[in-house]
N, C-alpha and C positions, 0 to 999 in steps of 0.2 A: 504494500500500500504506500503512496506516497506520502511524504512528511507535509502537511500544511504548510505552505507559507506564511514565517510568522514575520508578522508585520509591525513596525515600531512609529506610531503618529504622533508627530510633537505640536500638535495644533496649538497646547494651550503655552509653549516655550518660545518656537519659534515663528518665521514668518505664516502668515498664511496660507495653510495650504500644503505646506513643504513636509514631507516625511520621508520616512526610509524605509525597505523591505530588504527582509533577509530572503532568500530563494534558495534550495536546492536544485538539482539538473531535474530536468522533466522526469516523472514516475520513480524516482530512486530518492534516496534520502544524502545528507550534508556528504559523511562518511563513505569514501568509495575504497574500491582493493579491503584487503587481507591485511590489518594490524599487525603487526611479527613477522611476516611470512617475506623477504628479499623481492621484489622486483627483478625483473628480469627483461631481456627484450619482448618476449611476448606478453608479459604483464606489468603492468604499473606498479610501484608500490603503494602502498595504502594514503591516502589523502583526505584530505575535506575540502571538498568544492560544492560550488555556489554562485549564484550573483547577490550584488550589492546594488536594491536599484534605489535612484533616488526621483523622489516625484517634487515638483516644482522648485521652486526660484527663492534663493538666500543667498549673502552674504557670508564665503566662507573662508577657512585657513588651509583645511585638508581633512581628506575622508580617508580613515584607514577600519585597517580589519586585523582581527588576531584569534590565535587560538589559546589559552587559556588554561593551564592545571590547576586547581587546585586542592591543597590536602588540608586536613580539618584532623587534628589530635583529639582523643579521649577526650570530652568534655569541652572541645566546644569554642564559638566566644575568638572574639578578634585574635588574641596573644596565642592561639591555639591555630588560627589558620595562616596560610603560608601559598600564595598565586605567585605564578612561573610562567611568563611568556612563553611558547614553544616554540623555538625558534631565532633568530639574533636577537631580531624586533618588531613591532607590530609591521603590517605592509602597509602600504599608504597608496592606497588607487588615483587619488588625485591632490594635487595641492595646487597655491596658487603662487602667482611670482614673487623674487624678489621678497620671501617670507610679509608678503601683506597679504587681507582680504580679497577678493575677485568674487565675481557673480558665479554661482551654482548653481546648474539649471539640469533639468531633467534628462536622464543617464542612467545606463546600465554600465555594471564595473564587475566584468566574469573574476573570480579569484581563484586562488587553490593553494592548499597548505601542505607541506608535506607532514605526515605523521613521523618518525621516528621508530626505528622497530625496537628501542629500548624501551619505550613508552610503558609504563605498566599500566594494567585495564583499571576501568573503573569499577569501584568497591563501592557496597554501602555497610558498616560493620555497625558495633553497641557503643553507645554513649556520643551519637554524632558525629562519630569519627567516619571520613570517607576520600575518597580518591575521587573529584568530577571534571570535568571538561567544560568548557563554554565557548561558545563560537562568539566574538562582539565584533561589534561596528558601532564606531564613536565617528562624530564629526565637531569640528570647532565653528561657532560662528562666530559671526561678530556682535560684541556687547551694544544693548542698546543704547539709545547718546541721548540725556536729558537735558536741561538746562543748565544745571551746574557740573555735569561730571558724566563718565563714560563706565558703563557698569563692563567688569571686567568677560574677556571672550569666554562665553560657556562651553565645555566641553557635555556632548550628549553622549552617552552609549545606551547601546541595549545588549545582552545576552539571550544564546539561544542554546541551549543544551546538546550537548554531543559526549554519546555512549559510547565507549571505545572498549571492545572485546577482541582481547588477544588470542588467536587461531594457533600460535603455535603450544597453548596452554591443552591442543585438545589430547585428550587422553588414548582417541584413537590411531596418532600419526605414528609410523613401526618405529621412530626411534624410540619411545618408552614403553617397546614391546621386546626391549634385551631384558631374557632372564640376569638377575643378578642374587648373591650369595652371601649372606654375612655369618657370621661366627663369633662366639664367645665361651670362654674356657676356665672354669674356677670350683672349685671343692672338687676337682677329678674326675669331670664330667664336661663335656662340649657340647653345645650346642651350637646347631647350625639350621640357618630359615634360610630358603628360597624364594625370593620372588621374583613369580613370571613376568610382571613387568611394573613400572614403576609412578605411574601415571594413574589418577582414577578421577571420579567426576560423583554429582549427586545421580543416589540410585544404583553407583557401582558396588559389586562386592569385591573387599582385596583379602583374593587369598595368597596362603601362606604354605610351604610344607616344611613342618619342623622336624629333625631329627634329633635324637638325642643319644649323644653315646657315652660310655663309661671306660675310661680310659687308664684310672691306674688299678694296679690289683686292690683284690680285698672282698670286700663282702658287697660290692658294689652300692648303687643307691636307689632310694625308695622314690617314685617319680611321685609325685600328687594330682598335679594338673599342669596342664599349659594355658597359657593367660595371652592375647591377641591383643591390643589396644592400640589406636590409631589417635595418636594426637595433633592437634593444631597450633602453630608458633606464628604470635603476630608481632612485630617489633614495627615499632614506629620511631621513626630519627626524624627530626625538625630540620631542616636549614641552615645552615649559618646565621646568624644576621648581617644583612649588610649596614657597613658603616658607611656613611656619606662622604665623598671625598671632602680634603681639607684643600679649600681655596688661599689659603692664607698662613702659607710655609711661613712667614717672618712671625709667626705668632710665638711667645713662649713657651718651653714644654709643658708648665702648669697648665696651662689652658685648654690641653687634649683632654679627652674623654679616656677613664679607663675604656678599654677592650670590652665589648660584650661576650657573654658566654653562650657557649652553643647549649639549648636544653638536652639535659640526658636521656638517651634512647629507653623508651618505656618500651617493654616485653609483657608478651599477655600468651600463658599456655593454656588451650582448652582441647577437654577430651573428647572426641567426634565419636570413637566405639571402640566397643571391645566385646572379648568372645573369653569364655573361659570354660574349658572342659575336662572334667576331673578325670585321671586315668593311675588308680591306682594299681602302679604296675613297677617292680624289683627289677634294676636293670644291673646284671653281674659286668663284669672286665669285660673285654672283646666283646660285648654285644650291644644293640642300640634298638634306638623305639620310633618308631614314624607314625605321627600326625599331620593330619590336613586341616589347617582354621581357615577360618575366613569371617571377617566383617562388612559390614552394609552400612557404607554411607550414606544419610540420612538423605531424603529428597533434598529439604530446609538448608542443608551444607551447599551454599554457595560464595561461601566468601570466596575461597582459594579451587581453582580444578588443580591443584599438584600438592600431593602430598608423601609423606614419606613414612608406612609402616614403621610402625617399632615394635621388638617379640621378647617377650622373659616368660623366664621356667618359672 
């Protein structure tokens, strides 16, 4: 289905008459290509395109367009969120000479943005914390001129939401279809899980095959169960702050601002499932126990599609 065009009217800002619309390409939405996925010659990489159109007549400086991250920490609230142009810098589809005013008069301004395949998708997690997108288009006019004084140039924008789902997260592509192996060794006994692949999604089940062996002599050991749990690791790191350059080296060094501090990376571990299956079973020297678990990711699980079993005896 096609995305609506959303439309931005400054009837009651600006001149009369004059607004701006966001457009997507006919029948398709902002969002074109494969997020993650390389471009290549026979396909693009992933982008955001559009037009910029603008309908009637103002006095202006320059119309630009930008794409937009922004992250939002646990709880929230200006100090907690943190916007990232993507890309050098906004684009600027038109300006006027000589950094003055000129007449803006009705126009279409095609755009396109390249995504980045580093980009991470967009999240929405607990406590307002999330990862979004926003497509803007701001334009500056010129301030109105009263009797005694000139009100300063308005800058307008508007925001238009862009969902950004990374394809190479999908659980079905063969590279997270290599079996891999891990192992661990303590009280005289090994354990080793296999998994077939390493990738899973809401709705999947990951299984597991544990073996367990008994390795030094003796009376060997009494197994109880084996226990499967799948857990979820979220870290959130802030920003740096940026400091404002200082215009005015002759100043003295009293005068600097201590350094700000970067805020410390908050970690947040939650359990997504687990499986536990009693096998009371006496495993002597040279000989070993094979099970098969497996847990079910919840439909609800969609913060992350990549996760990474974890297995204890």
């Amino acid at each position: 289905m096609a995305e609506r065009p959303i439309e931005f009217n400054v009837l009651s800002t600006m001149s009369s008459g004059f607004k701006l619309m966001l457009r997507p390409p006919p029948h398709v939405e902002f969002l074109q290509g494969n997020p993650g996925i390389p471009g290549h010659a026979e396909r693009k990489g992933a982008m955001v395109q559009g037009t910029l159109e603008v309908r009637g007549t103002a006095k202006a400086k320059w119309v630009r367009v930008e794409l937009r991250k922004i992250e939002i920490l646990p709880g929230g609230g200006q100090n907690n969120t943190f916007a990232e142009t993507i890309g050098e810098r906004p684009i600027t589809l038109w300006n006027a000479r000589d950094d003055e005013f000129a007449e803006l008069s009705s126009n279409d301004f095609p755009f396109h943005i390249a995504v980045p395949e580093t980009l991470p998708p967009s999240i929405a997690l607990e406590r307002g914390s999330a990862i979004k997108y926003e497509l803007i288009a701001s334009v500056q006019l010129k301030g109105k001129k009263s009797l005694f004084k000139r009100d300063p140039a308005p800058i307008h924008t508007y925001s238009a939401p862009i969902v950004i789902e990374k394809f190479e997260l999908l659980q079905a592509w063969p590279i997270y279809a290599q079996p891999q192996t891990r192992q661990s060794s303590a009280y005289g006994v090994t354990l080793i899980a296999t998994f077939a692949r390493v990738a899973f999604g809401p709705g999947d089940v990951v299984p597991v095959e544990a073996i367990l062996r008994a390795d030094v002599p003796g009376d060997g050991a009494i197994l109880r169960a084996y226990e499967l749990t799948v857990r979820e690791t979220l870290i959130f790191r802030s920003s740096p702050p940026q400091v404002p350059p200082n215009h005015h080296s002759h100043l003295h060094l009293h005068s600097q601002q201590p350094p700000r501090r970067t805020p410390a990376a908050q970690t947040r571990s939650n359990l997504i499932a687990d499986q536990k299956v009693p096998v009371p079973v006496q495993i002597f020297p040279g000989t070993q126990h094979k099970c098969d678990l497996g847990c079910h990711i919840p439909l609800a699980q969609t913060n992350v599609s990549f996760v990474r079993p974890g297995i204890s005896k």
